[in-house]
C-alpha positions as a LaTeX table, in Angstrom:
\begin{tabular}{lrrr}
\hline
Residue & $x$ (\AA) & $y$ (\AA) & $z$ (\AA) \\
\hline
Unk1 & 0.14 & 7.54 & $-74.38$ \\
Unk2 & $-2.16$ & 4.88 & $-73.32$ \\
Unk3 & $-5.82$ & 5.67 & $-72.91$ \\
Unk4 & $-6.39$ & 4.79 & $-68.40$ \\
Unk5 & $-8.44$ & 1.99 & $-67.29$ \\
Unk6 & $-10.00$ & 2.47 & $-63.76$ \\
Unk7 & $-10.42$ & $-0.31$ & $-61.68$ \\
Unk8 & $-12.22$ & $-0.09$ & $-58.50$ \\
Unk9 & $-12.42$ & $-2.00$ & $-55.28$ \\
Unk10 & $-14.38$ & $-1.45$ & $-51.98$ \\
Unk11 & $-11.90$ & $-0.30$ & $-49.70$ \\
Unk12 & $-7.88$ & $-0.08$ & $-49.25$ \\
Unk13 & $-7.31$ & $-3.76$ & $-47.77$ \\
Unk14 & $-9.09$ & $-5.38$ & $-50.96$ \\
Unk15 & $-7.28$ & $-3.10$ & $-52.53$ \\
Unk16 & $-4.21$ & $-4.32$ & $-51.67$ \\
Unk17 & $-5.25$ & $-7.64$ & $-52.18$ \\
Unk18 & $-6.17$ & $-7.80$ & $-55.74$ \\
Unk19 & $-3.50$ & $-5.28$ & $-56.51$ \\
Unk20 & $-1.16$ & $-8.10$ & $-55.50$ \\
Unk21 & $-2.90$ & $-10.58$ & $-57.42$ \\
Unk22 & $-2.92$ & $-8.77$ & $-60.52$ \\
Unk23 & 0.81 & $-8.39$ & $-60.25$ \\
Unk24 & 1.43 & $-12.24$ & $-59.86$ \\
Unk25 & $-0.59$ & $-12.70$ & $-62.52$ \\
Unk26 & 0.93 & $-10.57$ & $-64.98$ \\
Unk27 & 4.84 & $-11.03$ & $-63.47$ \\
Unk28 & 3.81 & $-15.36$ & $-64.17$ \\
Unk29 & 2.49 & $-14.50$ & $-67.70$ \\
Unk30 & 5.62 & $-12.13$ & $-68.50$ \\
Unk31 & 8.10 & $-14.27$ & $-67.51$ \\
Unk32 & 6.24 & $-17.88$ & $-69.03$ \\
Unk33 & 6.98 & $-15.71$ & $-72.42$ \\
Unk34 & 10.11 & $-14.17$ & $-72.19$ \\
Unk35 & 11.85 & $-16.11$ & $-69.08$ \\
Unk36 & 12.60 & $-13.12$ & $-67.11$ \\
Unk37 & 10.47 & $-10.06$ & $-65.95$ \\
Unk38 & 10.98 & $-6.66$ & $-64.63$ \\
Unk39 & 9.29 & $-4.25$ & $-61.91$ \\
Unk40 & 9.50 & $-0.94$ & $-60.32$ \\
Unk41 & 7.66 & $-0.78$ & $-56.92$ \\
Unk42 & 6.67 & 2.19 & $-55.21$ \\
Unk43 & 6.19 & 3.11 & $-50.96$ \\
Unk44 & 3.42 & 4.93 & $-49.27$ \\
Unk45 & 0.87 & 3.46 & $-47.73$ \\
Unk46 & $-1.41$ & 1.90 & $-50.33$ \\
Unk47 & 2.29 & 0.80 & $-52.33$ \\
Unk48 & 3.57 & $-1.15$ & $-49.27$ \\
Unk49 & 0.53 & $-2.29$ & $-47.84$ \\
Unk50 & 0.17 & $-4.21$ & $-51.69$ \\
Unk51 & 3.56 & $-5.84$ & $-51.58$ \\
Unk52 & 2.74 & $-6.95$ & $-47.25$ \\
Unk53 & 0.13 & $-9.00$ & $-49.53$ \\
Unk54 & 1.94 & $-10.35$ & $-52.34$ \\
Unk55 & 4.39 & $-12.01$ & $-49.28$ \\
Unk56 & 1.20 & $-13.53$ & $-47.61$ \\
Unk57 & $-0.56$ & $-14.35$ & $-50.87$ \\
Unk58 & 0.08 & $-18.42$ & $-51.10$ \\
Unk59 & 0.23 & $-17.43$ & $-55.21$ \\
Unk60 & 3.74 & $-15.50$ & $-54.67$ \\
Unk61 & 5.58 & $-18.59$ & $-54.92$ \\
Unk62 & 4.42 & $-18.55$ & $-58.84$ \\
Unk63 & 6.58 & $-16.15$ & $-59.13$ \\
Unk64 & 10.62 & $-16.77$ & $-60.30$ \\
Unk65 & 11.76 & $-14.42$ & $-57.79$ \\
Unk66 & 15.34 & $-15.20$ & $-59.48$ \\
Unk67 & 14.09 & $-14.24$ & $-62.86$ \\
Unk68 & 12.56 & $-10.83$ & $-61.62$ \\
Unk69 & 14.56 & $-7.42$ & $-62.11$ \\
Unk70 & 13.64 & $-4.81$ & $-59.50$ \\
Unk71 & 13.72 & $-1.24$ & $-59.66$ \\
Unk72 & 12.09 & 2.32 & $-57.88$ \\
Unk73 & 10.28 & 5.04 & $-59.36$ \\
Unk74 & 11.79 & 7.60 & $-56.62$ \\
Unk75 & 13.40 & 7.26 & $-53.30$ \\
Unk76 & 14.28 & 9.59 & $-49.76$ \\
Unk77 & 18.12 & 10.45 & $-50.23$ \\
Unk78 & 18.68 & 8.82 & $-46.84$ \\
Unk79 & 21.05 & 6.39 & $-45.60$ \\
Unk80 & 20.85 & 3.15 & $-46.19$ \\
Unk81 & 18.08 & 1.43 & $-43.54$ \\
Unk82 & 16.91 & 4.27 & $-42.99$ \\
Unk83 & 13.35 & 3.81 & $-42.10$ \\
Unk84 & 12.08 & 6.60 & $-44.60$ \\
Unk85 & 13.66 & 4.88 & $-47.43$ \\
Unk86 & 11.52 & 3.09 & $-50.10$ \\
Unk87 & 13.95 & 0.41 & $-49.83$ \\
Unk88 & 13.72 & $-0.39$ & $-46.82$ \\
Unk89 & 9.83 & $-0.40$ & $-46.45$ \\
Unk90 & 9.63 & $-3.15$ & $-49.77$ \\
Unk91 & 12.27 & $-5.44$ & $-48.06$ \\
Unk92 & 10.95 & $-5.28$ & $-44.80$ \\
Unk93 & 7.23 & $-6.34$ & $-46.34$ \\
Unk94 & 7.84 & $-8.06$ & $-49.41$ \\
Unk95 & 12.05 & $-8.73$ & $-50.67$ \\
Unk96 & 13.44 & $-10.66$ & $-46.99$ \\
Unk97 & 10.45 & $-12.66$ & $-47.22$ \\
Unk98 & 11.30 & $-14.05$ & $-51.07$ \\
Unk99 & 14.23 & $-15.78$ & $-52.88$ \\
Unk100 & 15.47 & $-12.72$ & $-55.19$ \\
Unk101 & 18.80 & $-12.34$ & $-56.67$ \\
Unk102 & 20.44 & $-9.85$ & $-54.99$ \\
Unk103 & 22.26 & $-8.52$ & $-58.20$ \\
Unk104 & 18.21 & $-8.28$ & $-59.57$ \\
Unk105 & 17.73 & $-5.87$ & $-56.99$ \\
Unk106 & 18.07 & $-1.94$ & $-57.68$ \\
Unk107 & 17.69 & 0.24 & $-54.99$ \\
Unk108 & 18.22 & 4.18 & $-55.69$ \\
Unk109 & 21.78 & 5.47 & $-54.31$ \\
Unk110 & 21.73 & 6.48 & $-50.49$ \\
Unk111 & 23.86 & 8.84 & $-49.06$ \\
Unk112 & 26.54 & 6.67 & $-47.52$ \\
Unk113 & 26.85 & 5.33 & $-51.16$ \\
Unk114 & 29.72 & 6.29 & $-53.53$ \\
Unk115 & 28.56 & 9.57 & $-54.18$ \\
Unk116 & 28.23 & 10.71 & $-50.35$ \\
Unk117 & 25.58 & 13.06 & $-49.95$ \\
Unk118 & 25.48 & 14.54 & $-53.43$ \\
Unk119 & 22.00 & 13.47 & $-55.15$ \\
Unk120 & 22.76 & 14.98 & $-58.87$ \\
Unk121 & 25.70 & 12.34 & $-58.67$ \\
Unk122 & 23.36 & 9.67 & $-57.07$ \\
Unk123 & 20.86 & 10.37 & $-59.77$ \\
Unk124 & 22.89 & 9.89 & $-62.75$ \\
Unk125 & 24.53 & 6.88 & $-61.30$ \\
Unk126 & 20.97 & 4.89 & $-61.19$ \\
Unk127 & 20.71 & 6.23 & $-64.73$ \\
Unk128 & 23.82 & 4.22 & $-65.85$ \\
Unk129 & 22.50 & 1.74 & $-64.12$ \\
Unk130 & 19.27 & 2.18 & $-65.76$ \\
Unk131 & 21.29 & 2.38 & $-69.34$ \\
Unk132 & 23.73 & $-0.62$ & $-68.65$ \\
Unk133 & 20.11 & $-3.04$ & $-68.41$ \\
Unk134 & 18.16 & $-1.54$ & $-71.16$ \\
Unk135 & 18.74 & $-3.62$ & $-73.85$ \\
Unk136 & 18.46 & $-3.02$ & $-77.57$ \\
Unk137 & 14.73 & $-3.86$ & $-78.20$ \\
Unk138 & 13.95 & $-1.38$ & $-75.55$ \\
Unk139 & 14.80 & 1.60 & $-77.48$ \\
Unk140 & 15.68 & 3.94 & $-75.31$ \\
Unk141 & 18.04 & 4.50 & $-71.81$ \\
Unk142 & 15.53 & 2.49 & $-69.61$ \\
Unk143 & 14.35 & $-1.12$ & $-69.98$ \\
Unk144 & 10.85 & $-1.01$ & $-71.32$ \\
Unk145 & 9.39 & $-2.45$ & $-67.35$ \\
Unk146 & 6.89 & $-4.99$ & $-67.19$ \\
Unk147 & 5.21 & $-3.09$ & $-64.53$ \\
Unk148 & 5.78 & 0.44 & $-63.11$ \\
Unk149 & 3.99 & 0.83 & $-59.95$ \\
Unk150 & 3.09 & 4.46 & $-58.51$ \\
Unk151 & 1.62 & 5.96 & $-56.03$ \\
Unk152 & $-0.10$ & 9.32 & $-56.26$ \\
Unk153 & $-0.64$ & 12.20 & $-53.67$ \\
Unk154 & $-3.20$ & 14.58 & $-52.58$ \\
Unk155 & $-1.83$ & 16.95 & $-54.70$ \\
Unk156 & $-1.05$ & 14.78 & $-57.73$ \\
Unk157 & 2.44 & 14.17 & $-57.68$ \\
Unk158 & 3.95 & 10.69 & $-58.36$ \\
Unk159 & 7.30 & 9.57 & $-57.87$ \\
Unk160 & 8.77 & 12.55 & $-56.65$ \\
Unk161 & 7.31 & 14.63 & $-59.01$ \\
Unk162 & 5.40 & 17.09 & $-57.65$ \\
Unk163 & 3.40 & 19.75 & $-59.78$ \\
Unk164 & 5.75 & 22.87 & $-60.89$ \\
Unk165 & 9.02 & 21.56 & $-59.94$ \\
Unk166 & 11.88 & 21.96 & $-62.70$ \\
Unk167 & 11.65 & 18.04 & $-62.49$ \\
Unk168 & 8.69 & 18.21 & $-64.67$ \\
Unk169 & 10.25 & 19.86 & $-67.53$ \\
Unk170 & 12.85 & 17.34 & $-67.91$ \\
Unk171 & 12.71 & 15.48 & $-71.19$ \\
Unk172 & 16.17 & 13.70 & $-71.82$ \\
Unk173 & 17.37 & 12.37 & $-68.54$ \\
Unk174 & 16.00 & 9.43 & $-66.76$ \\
Unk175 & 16.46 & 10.33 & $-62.91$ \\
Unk176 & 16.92 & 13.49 & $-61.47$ \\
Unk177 & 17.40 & 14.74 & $-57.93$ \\
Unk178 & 15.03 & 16.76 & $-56.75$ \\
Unk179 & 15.60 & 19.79 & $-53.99$ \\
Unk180 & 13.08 & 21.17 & $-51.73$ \\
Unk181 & 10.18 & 19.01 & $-52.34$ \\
Unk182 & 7.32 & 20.19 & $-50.55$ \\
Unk183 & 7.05 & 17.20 & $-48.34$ \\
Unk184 & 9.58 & 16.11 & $-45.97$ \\
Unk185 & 12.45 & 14.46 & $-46.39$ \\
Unk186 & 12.87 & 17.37 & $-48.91$ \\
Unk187 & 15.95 & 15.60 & $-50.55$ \\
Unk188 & 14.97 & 12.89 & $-53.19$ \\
Unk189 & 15.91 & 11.02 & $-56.33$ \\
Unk190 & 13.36 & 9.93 & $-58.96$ \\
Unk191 & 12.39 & 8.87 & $-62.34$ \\
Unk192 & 10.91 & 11.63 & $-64.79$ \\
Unk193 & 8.28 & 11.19 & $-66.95$ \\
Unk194 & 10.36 & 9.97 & $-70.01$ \\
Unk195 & 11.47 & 6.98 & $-67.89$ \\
Unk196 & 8.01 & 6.18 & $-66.72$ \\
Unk197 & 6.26 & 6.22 & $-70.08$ \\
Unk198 & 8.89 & 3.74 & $-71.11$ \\
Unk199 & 7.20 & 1.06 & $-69.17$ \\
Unk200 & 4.89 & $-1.12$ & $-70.65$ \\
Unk201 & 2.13 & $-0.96$ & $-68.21$ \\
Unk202 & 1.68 & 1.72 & $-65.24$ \\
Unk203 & $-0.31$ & 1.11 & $-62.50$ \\
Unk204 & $-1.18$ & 4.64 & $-60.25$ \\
Unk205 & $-2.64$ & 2.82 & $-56.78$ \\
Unk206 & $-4.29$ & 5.13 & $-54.56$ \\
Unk207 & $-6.29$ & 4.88 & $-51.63$ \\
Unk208 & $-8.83$ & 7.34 & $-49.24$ \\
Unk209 & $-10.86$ & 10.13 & $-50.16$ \\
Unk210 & $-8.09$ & 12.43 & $-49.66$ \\
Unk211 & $-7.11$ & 11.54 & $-52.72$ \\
Unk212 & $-10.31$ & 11.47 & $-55.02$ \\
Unk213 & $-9.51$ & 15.39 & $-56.03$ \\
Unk214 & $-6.23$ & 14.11 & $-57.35$ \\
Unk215 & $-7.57$ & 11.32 & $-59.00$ \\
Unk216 & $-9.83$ & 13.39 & $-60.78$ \\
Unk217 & $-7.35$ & 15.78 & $-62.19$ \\
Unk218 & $-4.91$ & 12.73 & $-62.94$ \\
Unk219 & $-7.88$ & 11.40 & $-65.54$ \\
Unk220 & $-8.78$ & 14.84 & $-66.66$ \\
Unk221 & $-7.14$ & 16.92 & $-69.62$ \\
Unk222 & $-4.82$ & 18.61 & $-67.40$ \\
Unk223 & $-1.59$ & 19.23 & $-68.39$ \\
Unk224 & 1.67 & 17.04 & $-66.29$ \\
Unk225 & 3.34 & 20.77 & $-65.15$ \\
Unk226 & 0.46 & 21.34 & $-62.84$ \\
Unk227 & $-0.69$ & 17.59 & $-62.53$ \\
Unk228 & 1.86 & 15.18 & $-62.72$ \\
Unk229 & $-0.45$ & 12.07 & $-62.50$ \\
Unk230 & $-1.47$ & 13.21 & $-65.66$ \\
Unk231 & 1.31 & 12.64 & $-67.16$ \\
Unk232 & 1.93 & 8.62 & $-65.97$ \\
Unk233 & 1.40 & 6.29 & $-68.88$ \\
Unk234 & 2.34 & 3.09 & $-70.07$ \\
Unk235 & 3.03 & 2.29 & $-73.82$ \\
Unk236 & 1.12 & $-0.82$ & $-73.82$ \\
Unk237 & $-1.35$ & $-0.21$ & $-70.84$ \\
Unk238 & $-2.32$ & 2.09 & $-67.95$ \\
Unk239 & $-4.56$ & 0.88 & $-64.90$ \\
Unk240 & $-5.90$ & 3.65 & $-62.22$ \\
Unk241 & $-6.30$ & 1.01 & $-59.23$ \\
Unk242 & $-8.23$ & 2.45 & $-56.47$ \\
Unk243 & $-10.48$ & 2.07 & $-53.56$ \\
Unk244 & $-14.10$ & 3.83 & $-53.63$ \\
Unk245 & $-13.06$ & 6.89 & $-51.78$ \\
Unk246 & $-10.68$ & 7.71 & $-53.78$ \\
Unk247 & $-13.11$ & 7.38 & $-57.01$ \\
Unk248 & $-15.24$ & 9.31 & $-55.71$ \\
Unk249 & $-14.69$ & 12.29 & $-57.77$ \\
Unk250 & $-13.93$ & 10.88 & $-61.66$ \\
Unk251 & $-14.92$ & 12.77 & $-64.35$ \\
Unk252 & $-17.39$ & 11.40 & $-66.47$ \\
Unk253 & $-16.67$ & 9.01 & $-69.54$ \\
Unk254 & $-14.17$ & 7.63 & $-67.75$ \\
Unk255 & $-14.07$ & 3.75 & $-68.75$ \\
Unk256 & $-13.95$ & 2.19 & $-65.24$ \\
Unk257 & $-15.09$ & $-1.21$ & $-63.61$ \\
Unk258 & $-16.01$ & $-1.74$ & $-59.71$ \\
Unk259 & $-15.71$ & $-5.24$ & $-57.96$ \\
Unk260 & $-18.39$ & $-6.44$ & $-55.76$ \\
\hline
\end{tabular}
C-alpha cells in the first residue's frame, strides 16, 4: 500500500474548493491519456459539499462528462430518491447539473430494485456489475478507479466500514451488505477493502475537529479491524485531504503540506 500524503487547507469551504479542483485536474489528465476516466464519489458532508463545487467551478466543463464512469464506495439500502441515499445527494449537487451518460452512471442497488429489500442480493449484483467493467489490465474483479473518494468518521470508518464489523475481515468479495451498522440507516451496501485498494489513487476528505482523533489513528500503525481508515490505500497514490481541525492531531513524521 501506498505511503499517505496529507494535504491541508484552512477550513471546510476551501476545502471543498481545491478538493474539486484537484479532481478536474486529475479526471482532464486521465482521460487526455487514456480517453475515458473513472470515479467513485462518496456523501457526507465534506463529500457533497466537494462535488456542490465541482458544478459551480467554471473548470468542470474540462471535464468529458460522457467519457467519465461513475461509481460509490457504499450506499443507505433505501429506495430510490430517497433523501438518505448517496445517490441522490451527488445528483442533486453535482450529476443533474452535467452532461453524463446515463449508462456511465452506477448507483448501488436500492430496495425497490430487482432484488427487493434483500441487500446480500443487492450487494453481489453491484459486484457483477463491478466484474462486467473491469477489464483485463485491471487484474482483478474491480476496474483499477482513477479516483476513489472517501469520507471518514469520528470513529474511523469509511465506506460503510466501521471498526469490528465482519465487513472488515472480508478479503475475496468486492461489496458486501452490512447489518446493524452503528449509525442509522443501519442497513447498507459497500465496498471492502480489497475493492478500495484496487483504485489507483484514494482520497480520505475529512473535515472539523471531530474528526482529528480519527485522522490520527487513520495515519498511525493501527491495524484496519479496529481502524478502518487505516486500511484505505491506493496502488499508485493516497492523499489525506483535510481542513486544519481535523489535522489537528497527526502523528509526527507525517509528510504533510498546508496552503496559505
Amino acid at each position: 500500500m501506498t505511503t499517505p500524503t496529507v494535504l491541508i487547507h484552512r477550513d471546510q469551504e476551501l476545502l471543498a474548493r481545491a478538493v474539486a479542483a484537484r479532481l478536474v485536474t486529475r479526471l482532464v489528465d486521465v482521460q487526455a491519456a487514456r480517453g475515458s476516466a473513472s470515479v467513485v464519489l462518496t456523501g457526507g458532508g465534506v463529500g457533497t459539499a466537494v462535488l456542490a463545487e465541482l458544478a459551480e467551478s467554471r473548470a468542470r466543463d474540462a471535464i468529458d462528462w460522457r467519457a467519465l464512469d461513475i461509481w460509490w464506495g457504499d450506499e443507505r439500502f433505501l429506495p430510490t430518491g430517497d433523501p438518505e441515499r448517496n445517490e441522490t445527494g451527488a445528483r442533486k449537487a453535482l450529476l443533474d447539473h452535467v452532461d453524463v451518460d446515463p449508462a456511465r452512471v452506477h448507483p448501488m442497488p436500492s430496495t425497490d430494485g430487482p432484488d427487493g429489500a434483500d441487500p446480500e442480493a443487492a450487494a453481489e449484483r453491484y459486484a457483477a456489475e463491478l466484474r462486467a467493467a473491469a477489464r483485463p489490465e485491471d487484474h482483478g474483479p474491480v476496474p483499477s478507479f482513477d479516483v476513489l473518494m472517501l469520507g471518514l468518521g469520528p470513529d474511523a470508518h469509511v465506506a460503510s466500514l466501521f471498526p469490528e464489523m465482519p465487513a472488515l475481515y472480508e478479503e475475496e468479495r468486492t461489496v458486501v451488505a452490512v447489518r446493524g451498522a452503528p449509525k442509522p440507516p443501519p442497513t447498507r451496501l459497500s465496498l471492502t477493502l480489497p475493492a478500495i485498494r484496487a483504485a489507483r489513487e484514494v482520497w480520505v476528505v475529512a473535515a472539523g475537529g471531530s474528526k482529528a482523533p480519527a485522522v490520527r489513528l487513520a495515519l498511525s500503525e493501527a491495524g484496519p479491524m479496529q481502524v478502518p481508515g487505516a486500511g484505505a490505500r491506493g496502488r499508485q497514490r493516497t492523499l489525506f485531504l483535510l481542513d486544519r481541525a481535523a489535522a489537528a492531531q497527526l502523528p509526527p513524521g507525517i509528510d504533510r503540506m498546508s496552503s496559505p
